[in-house]
C-alpha positions in Angstrom: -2.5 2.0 -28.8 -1.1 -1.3 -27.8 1.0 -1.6 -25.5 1.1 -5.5 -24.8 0.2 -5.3 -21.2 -2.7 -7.3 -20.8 -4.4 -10.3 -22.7 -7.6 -9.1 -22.2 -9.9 -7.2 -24.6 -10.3 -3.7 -24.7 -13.5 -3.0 -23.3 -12.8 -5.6 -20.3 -12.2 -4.1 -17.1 -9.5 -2.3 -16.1 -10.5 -0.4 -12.8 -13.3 -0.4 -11.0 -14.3 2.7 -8.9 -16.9 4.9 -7.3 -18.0 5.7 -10.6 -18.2 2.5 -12.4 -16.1 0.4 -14.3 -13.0 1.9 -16.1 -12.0 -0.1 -19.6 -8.6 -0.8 -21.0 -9.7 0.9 -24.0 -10.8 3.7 -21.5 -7.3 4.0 -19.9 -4.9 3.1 -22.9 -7.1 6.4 -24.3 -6.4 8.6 -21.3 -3.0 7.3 -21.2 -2.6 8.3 -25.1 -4.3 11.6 -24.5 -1.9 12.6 -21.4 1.2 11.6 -23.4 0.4 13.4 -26.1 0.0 16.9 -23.6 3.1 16.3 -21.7 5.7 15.9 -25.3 8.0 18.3 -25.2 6.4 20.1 -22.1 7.4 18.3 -19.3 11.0 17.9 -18.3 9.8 15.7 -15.1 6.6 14.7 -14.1 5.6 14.2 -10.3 2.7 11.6 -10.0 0.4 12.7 -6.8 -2.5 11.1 -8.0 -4.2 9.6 -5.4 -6.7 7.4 -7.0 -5.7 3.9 -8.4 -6.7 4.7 -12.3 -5.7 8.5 -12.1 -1.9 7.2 -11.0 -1.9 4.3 -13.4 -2.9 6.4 -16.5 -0.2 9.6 -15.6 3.0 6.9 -14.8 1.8 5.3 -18.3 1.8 8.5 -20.1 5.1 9.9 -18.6 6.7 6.3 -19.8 5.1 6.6 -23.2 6.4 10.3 -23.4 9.5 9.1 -22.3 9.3 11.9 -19.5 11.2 11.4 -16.4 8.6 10.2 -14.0 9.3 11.3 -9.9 7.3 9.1 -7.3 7.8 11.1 -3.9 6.9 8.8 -0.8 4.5 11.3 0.1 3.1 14.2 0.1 4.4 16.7 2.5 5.1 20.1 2.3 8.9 19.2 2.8 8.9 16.3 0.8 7.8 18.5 -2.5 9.7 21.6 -1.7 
């Protein structure tokens, strides 16, 4: 999958974490994967991924499933209700 974000080859990095280093082709992959789940299942998706690569991978898979994506400004009980 190309999506014409970045320049930079697919096994730069893309993320680093406590686990090591996450790749474009590693995300662009997750990101594919996701997308694929959520067709045609998800009328909305709420992102509350906390972690940087876990937020960036969902919000690209609910643009690439063209799935509504809601960002609330946090998490609290009443927030979500």
């Amino acid at each position: 999958m190309n999506l014409g974000l970045t320049n930079a080859g697919p096994d730069r990095t893309a993320f680093l974490h406590e686990e090591g280093a996450l790749s474009h082709r590693t995300l662009l992959g997750s990101v594919a994967s996701i997308a694929t789940q959520l067709r045609g299942r998800a009328a909305h998706v709420i992102n509350l991924c906390q972690q940087r690569q876990h937020f960036t991978a969902a919000f690209g898979a609910a643009l690439v499933a063209d799935a509504p994506n809601l960002l609330p400004p946090n998490q609290q009980p009443q927030t979500l209700a």
